[in-house]
Structure formats: C-alpha cells, structure tokens
N, C-alpha and C positions, 0 to 999 in steps of 0.2 A: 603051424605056429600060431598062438593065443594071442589075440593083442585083446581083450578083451569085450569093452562094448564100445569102442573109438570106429570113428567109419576107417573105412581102407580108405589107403592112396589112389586113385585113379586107376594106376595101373595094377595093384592086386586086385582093385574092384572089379575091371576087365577083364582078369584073367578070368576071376569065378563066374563070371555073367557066361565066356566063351568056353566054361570047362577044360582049363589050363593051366597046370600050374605055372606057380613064379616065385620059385623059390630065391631064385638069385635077386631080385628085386625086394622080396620081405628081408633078407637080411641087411642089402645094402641101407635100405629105407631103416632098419632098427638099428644098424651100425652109426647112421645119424645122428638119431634119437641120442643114443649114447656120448659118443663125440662134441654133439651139440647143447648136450642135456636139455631135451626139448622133447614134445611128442609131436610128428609131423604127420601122424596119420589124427590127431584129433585137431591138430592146428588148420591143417592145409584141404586142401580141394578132395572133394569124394562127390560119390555119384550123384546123391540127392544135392547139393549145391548147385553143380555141372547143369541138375536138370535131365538126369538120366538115370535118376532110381529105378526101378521099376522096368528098364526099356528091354529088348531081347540085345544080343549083338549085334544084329541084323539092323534094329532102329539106331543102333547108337553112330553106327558107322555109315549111315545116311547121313547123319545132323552134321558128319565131319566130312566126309568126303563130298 
C-alpha cells in the first residue's frame, strides 16, 4: 500500500524495520484518514520524531523495554 512520501505510523514503521507486515494496521490507520478526513500518518508520530530513524529492532526495543 502507497502512502506516498508521509512518514509511517509507528507501527507500520516497526513493522518494516522487523520485516513484518501490517497490513491490518495500514488499513485501519487509512480508514481513519478517511473517516477523519485527515492524514495521521504525516500528522502523527513516526520514527524520526520518536528518535528512532535509522535504529535496528534490536535498538528500538532497548529504548522501550
């Protein structure tokens, strides 16, 4: 699924970092969008804000657990 050049949500950022998909989460997240009439993946939190661009899985789930 395209969302263009908006960051992901958190959680589809996660997936791609862990090699996962999440399909059921990009739709729920674009059913939003819709609903809301809003784009919550260029509004809301993604990785680079978080402070987790760049990180492996491995790093990210250190900073949290």
């Amino acid at each position: 699924m395209a969302h263009g050049s908006a960051p992901h949500h958190p959680l589809e950022a996660f997936g791609r970092v862990c090699a996962v998909a999440t399909p059921i989460t990009s739709v729920l997240i674009s059913l939003a969008n819709a609903l809301y009439d809003r784009d919550f993946r260029a509004e809301g939190r993604h990785l680079g804000v978080l402070g987790w661009d760049g990180l492996t899985a491995e790093q990210i789930l250190g900073q949290v657990g």
